[in-house]
N, C-alpha and C positions, 0 to 999 in steps of 0.2 A: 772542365766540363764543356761538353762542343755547344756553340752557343746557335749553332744551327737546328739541332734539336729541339732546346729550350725557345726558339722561334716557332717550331712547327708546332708545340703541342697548342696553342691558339689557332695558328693561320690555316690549318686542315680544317677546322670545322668551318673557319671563315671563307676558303675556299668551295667546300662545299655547300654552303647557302651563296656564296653568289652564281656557284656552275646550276643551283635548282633551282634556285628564284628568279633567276634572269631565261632558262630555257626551260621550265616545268608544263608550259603549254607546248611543249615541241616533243620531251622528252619521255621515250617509255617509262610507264611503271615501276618496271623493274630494275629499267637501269638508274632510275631515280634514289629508291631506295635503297641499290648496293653503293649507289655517291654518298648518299648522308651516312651509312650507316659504315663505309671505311672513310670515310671522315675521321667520325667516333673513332673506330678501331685505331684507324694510326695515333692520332692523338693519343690513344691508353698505351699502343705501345710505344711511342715516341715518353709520355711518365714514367712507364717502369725503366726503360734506357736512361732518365736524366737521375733517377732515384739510385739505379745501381750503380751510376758515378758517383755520385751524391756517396756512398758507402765508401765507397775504392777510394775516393778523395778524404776522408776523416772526417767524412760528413760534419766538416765545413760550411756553413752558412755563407751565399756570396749572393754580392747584387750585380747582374750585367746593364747596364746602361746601354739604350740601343740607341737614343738618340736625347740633344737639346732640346727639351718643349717648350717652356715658360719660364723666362726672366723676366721678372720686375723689380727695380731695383736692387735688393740684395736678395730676394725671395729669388731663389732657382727650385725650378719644378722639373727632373728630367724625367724620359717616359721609360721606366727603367723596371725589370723585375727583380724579384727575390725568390733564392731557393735557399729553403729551410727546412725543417723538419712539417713544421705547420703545413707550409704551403705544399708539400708532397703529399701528406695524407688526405690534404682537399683537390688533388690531383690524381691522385688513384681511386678517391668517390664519383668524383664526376666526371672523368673519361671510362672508367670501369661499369659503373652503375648503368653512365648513361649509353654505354653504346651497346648493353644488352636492352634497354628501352628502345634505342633505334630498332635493332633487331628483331625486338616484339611489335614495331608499329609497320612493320612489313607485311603481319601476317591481319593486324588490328585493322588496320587504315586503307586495306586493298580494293575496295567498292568505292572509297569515298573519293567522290569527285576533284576533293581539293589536295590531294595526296602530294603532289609534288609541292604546293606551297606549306602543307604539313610538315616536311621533311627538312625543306626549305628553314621556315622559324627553328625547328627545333637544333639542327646545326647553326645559328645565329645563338641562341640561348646559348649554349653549349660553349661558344667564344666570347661572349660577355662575361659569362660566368669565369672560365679559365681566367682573363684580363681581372677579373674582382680578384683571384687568388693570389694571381703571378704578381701583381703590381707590390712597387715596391716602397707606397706613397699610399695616403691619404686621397688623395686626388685621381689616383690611377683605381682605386678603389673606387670610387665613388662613381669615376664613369660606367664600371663591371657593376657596379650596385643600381645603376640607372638603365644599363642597356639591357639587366633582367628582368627589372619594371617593365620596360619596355615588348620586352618576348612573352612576357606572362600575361598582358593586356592581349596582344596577339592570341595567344594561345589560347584562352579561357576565352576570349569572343570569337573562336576560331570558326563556331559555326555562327557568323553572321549574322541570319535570314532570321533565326529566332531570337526577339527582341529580352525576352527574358535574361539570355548570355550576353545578350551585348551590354545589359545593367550590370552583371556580373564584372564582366572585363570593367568597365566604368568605376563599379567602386571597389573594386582591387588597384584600380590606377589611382583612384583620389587619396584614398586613404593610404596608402603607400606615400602619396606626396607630403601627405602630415609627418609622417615620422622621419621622411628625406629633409624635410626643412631641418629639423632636430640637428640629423648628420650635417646638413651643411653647416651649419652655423655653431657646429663641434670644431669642423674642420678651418671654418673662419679663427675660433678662438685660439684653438693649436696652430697657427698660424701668428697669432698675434703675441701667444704668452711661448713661442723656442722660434720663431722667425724661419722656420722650414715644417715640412709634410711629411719628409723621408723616414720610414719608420728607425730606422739603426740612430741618427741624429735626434732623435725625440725623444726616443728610450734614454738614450745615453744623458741630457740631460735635466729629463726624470727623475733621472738617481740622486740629484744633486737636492733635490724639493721634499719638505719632510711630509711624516706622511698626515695626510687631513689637508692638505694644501685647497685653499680655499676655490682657485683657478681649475687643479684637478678634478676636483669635485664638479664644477659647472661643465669641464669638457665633459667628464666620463657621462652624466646624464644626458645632456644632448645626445652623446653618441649613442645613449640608452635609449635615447627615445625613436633614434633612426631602427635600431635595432627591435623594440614594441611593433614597430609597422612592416618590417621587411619578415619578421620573423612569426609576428600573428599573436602576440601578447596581449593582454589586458591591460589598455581599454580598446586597443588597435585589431582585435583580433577578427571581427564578423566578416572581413573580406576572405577572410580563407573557406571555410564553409561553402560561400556561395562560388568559390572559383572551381566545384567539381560540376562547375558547367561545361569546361572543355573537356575536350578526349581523353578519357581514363589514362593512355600511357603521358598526358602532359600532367595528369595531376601524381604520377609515379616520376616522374620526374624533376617538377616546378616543386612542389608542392610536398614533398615527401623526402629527399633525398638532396637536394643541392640548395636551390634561391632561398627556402626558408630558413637551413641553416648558415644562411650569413650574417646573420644578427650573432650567432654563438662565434662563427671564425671572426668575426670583428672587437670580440669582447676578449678574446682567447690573445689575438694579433694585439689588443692594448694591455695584460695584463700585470706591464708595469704600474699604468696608470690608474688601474682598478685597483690594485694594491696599496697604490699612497690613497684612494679613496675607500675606508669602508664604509663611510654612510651609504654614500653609493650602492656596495655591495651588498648591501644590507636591504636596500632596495630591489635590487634586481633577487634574489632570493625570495624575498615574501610575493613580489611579481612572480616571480617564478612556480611557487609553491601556490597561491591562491588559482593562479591559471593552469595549472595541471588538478588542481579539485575540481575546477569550476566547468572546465570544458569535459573530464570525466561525468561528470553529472549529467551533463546533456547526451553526452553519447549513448546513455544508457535506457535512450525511450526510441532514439531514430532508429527508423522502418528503410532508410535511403541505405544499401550497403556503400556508397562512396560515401555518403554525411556519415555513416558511426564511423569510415577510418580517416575523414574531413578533420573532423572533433576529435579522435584521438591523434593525430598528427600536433593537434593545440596543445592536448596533453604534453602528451610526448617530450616538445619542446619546452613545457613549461619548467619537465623536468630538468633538463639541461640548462635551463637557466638557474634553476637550482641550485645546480653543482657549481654553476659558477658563481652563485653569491656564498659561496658556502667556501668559494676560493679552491674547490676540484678540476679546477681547469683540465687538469688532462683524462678525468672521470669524466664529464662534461664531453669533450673530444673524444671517448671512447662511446658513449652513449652513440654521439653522431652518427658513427661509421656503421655500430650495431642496427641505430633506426632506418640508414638507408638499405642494409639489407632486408631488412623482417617489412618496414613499409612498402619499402618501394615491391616488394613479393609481393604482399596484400592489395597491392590496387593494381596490380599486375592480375590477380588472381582475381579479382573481381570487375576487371575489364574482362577475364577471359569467363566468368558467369554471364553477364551482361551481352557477350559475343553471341553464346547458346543461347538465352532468352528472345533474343534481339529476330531471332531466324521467324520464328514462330509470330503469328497475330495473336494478340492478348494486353495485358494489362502491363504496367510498370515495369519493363524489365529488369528495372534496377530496385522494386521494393521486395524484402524478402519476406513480404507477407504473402507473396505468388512463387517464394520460391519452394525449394523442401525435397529430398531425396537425389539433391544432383550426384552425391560422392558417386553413386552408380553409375550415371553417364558421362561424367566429369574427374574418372579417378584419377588424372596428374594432379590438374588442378587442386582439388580436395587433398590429397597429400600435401604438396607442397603448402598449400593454405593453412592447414591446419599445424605447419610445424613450424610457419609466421605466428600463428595465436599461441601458441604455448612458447614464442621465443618474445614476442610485445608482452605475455602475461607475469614472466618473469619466474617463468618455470627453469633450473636446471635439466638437464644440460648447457641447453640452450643460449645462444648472443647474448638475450636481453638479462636473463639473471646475473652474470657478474655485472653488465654496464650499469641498470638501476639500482641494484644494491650495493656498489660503490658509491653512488650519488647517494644514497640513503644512510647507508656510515655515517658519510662524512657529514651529512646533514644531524644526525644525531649525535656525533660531536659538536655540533655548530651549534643548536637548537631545538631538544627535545619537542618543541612544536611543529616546527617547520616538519620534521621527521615523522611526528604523526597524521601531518597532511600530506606529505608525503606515500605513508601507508595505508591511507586509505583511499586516497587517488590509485592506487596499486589495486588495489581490492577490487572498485570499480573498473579498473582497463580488465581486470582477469574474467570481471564479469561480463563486460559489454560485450568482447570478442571472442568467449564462449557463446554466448548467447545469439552472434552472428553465424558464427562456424553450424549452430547444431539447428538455426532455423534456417541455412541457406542449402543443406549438404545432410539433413537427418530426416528423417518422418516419409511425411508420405508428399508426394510434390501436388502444390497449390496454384497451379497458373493452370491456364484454358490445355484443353486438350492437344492444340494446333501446336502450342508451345512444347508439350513434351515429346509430341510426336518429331519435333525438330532437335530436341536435344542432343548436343554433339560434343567431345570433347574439340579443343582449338587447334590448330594446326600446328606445325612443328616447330615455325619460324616465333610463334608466340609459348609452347609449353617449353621448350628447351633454354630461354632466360629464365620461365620458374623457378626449374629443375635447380640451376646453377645457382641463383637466388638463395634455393633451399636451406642448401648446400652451408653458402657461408651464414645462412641465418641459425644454421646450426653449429658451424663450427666456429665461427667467425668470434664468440668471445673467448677461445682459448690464448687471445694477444694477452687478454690483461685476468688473468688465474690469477687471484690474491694469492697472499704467503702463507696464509689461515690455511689454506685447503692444497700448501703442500707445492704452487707454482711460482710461478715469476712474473710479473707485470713487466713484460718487452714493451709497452705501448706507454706505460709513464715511463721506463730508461728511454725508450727512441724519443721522448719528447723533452725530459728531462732540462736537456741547455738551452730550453725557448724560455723556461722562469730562473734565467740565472738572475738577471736585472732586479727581478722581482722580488728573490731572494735576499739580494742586497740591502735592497730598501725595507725589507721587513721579513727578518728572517726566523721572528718566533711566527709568525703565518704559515711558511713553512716546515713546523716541526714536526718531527714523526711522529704518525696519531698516536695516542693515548689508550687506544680501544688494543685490549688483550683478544688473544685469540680465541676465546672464551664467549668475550662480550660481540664479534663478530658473529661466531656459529650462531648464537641466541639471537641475534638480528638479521641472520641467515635464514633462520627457521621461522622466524616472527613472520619474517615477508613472504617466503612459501609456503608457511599455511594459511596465510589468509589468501594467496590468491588462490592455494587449492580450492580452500574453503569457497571462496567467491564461483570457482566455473563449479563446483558439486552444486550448490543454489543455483546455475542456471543450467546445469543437467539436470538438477527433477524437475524445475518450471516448463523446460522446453521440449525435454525429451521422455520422463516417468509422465509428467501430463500432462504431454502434446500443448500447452497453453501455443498459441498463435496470437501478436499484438491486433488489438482492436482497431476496427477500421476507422478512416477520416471521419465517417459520418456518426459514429456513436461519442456520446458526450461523454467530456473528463474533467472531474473538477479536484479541488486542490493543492495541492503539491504537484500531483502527478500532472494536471494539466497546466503548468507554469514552466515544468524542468520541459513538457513536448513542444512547449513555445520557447523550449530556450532563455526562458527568466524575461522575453519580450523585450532583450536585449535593442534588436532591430528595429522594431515597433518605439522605445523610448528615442532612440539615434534619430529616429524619423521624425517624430514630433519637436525633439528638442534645434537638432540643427539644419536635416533638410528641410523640413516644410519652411520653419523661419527663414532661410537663406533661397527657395525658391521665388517666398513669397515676397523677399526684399529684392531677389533681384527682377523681379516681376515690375514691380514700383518703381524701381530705378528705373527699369526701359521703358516704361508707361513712359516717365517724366523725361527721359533720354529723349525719347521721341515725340513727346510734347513740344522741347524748347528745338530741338533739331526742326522740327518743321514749320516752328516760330520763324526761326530765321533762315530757312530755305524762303517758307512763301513768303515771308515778307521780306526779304533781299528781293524777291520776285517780282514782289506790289510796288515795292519803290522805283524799281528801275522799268515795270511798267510804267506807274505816272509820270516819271521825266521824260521816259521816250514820247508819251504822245502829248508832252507840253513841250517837246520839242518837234515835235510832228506840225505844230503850230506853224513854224519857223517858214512852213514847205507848203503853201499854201497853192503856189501857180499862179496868185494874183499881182500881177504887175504895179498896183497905186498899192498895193500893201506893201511891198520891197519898195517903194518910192519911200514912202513913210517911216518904214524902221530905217532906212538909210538915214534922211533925216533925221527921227531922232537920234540916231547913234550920232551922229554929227553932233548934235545940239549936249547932247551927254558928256563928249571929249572934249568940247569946248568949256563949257562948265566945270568938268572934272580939272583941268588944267589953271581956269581962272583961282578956284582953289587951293591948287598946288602955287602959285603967285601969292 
């Protein structure tokens, strides 16, 4: 494999944020955006070139070591990649996905003043991200897991000026630091119990550790808990929500399709180690399963079109954490691929509503209580949007139906509960995202006049990544067609020899399910009819009778005014640990500044009084230097009879 390539799929994107961030105030528009966005492009095509060696060579798992980083005594850290099955399919998401994002923020981002340092971060992210995949270490990890903290802060406070986002970006950064303590101090321990980082030396001796191993255990949750924060889990998850304060194509990007699922490619990338742990797994599954109901439930009252696909993005992932405590890793892995297509369409699709509203003087242009009748002026859009919601609802044909309902098998092999919160969190996604489609795209449109009279579909630079979107939102789960319905799962064979290790160590884990083909269709059918069932309940609410959500100012009590607050989720956070931790570090610098100016002014007071008691000394008076000469005389004489 040419090791040149396997260089370039990073250093392109890295290339282009330093050619736009160092000349985006010199630089046209346009040629700013054809740098970031063949950035992207080469990097996808420089992956599909390293991936078709990857085949042609017997697809072969190899590490290239590019260089010596860190030696400490026997600990070597080199800064080295790996290409494997794993690492390819997170390299055809994120130069693929995201260089039709670039693409769309060509057409998105063309008025805004900060366009070139827009393009700028987002090729930065882009190479963080790739360095999180390609690395072939823990450590090489963790720098690509930190340098996408770092772009997503960026991003999310991208418009500055409004202090609302800049709290956004703030605690998407703080709380991300919670769950990076976790990872670090994962990576401190795997460090301490195999004396290297390299994942091939770690695995390897893994195998040798039975399974329940007391040390496994403490790594895998640490790593679990890096993974709650980067990936938006419960109890970590309120930072994601509030980060659809940046620019719609960063939240189809950060937020939808790559940086959140690196909690799933880190858990997937240990699966050795989750395997000698099930309590562990066992954990991340009920985690997983409680936060795909939990964030379901809130989706299903917001009015914000980015906060219901904010909250199903929570979902989403909750599911995939699912499958992997359920030990579906590579159903897990197929979810991903499917959520980046159907999501990253949907906040595509709903930057390109927000675009039309935007034109227009009026109200919210992102709540869909002003929207209503765009399919008419918006028919790409509305197409392609609408075959996102029927691909997240988990309708056939469709991506999302084979991906959820694999994770849902195997959960109902695993735990007949787990499976039924599962299914009902299904219900709710089919609900909430009818319920968006048919109030943002049906009826009769609810904004000011000024706004409809500006209604436009989006230009071509942003509907032609829908299009394509569409496409694989719709075609895109023919990888993994169970054998019940007559296909081949290509996507668990292509990943197959990533859980050989895993095998080893526990290999009634993986035995061939149990569920007849029989028991499949029946749980085939269970979960499309109720998510039929769920969008027909909100076609007669939304669309037999027009119901439209109640405005901020009318009162809601009960249930229903707890799920609109979100269960007051932020409001507890706030009282429990910001206000105590403001108001303690508020006291600390009261008292900082207390003793700090203790001892400034009075270092101050001292070295006044000595200076003007030696001010004394300088008199100009002649018979008083007679005198002090004298007594100094009489002093030395004395002091000396003494010493005698």
């Amino acid at each position: 494999m040419p090791i040149t390539l396997l260089v370039l799929i990073p250093l392109l994107p890295l290339i282009g944020f330093l050619i736009n961030g160092i000349g985006f105030r010199h630089i046209p528009k346009g040629a700013v955006g054809l740098i970031g966005s063949l950035a992207a492009l080469g990097s996808f095509a420089a992956s599909v070139a390293v991936l078709l060696a990857f085949k042609e060579g017997g697809s072969q798992p190899m590490v290239v070591s590019l260089f010596d980083w860190i030696r400490v005594g026997e600990l070597n850290i080199p800064f080295s990649f790996q290409i494997d099955q794993l690492s390819l399919l997170m390299l055809m998401i994120i130069t693929g996905v995201g260089s039709l994002i670039h693409i769309y923020s060509i057409g998105y981002m063309k008025h805004d003043p900060g366009f070139g340092k827009f393009f700028s971060f987002l090729n930065l992210f882009l190479f963080f991200m790739l360095v999180l995949v390609l690395g072939s270490n823990y450590v090489i990890m963790f720098i690509g897991w930190e340098g996408v903290g770092l772009c997503s802060y960026l991003l999310i406070g991208f418009w500055n000026k409004n202090t609302d986002f800049n709290n956004a970006a703030r605690k998407a950064f703080i709380m991300n630091r919670i769950g990076d303590l976790g990872f670090l101090l994962g990576i401190f321990t795997i460090i301490h119990a195999f004396g290297t980082v390299e994942y091939t030396e770690v695995f390897r001796q893994a195998t040798g550790l039975p399974v329940g191993d007391h040390v496994v255990f403490a790594i895998t949750m640490l790593l679990f808990v890096g993974a709650m924060g980067k990936s938006a889990q419960i109890p970590l998850y309120t930072w994601l929500p509030d980060a659809m304060a940046g620019p719609t194509p960063v939240s189809a990007l950060i937020h939808a399709a790559t940086m959140v699922t690196a909690g799933i490619y880190m858990v997937i990338r240990s699966n050795v180690l989750y395997t000698l742990a099930p309590e562990t797994l066992e954990i991340v599954a009920v985690v997983g399963a409680v936060t795909a109901l939990f964030a379901a439930s809130i989706g299903l009252l917001q009015n914000d079109i980015k906060k219901v696909l904010a909250y199903s993005t929570v979902s989403q992932l909750g599911y995939m954490f699912l499958g992997l405590g359920v030990m579906a890793y590579s159903a897990s892995m197929f979810h991903v691929i499917t959520h980046a297509f159907f999501k990253a369409l949907l906040f595509l699709g709903a930057g390109s509503v927000i675009h039309a509203m935007s034109d227009g003087p009026g109200g919210d242009p992102q709540d869909i209580r002003f929207m209503g009748g765009l399919r008419k002026k918006l028919p790409i859009t509305f197409i392609t949007f609408a075959v996102a919601t029927w691909a997240i609802a988990g309708l056939p044909p469709f991506a999302g139906f084979f991906s959820k309902d694999e994770i849902l098998a195997h959960a109902f092999e695993h735990n007949k509960l787990l499976w039924g919160i599962g299914l009902l969190g299904s219900a709710m996604t089919s609900f909430y995202m009818f319920r968006l489609l048919f109030l943002t795209f049906f009826g009769s449109f609810r904004g000011t006049s000024e706004q409809e009279s500006h209604l436009h579909e989006s230009p071509a630079a942003m509907t032609i990544p829908l299009v394509i979107l569409a496409i694989f939102s719709a075609v895109g789960g023919f990888i993994g067609v169970p054998e019940a319905l007559g296909g081949t799962h290509q996507l668990a064979e292509f990943m197959s020899p990533l859980f050989d290790a895993a095998r080893q160590v526990s290999p009634e884990a993986f035995a061939a399910t149990a569920l007849t083909h029989s028991e499949e269709y029946i749980l085939m059918a269970v979960s499309v009819a109720v998510a039929l069932i769920a969008a027909a309940v909100a076609y007669v609410m939304y669309i037999s009778r027009n119901a439209v959500p109640a405005p901020e100012s009318e009162a809601r009590t009960g249930l229903e005014n707890v799920v609109y607050h979100k269960y007051y989720i932020d409001e507890l956070y706030d009282a429990v640990f910001v206000k105590p931790i403001k108001t303690l570090s508020g006291l600390l610098a009261s008292f900082g500044e207390f003793f700090i100016d203790l001892f400034v002014e009075g270092t101050g007071k001292i070295v006044k009084g000595l200076s003007n008691l030696g001010r004394q000394t300088q008199t100009g008076s002649i018979g008083y230097y007679v005198f002090a000469m004298v007594l100094g005389v009489v002093v030395v004489l004395f002091w000396n009879l003494l010493l005698k």
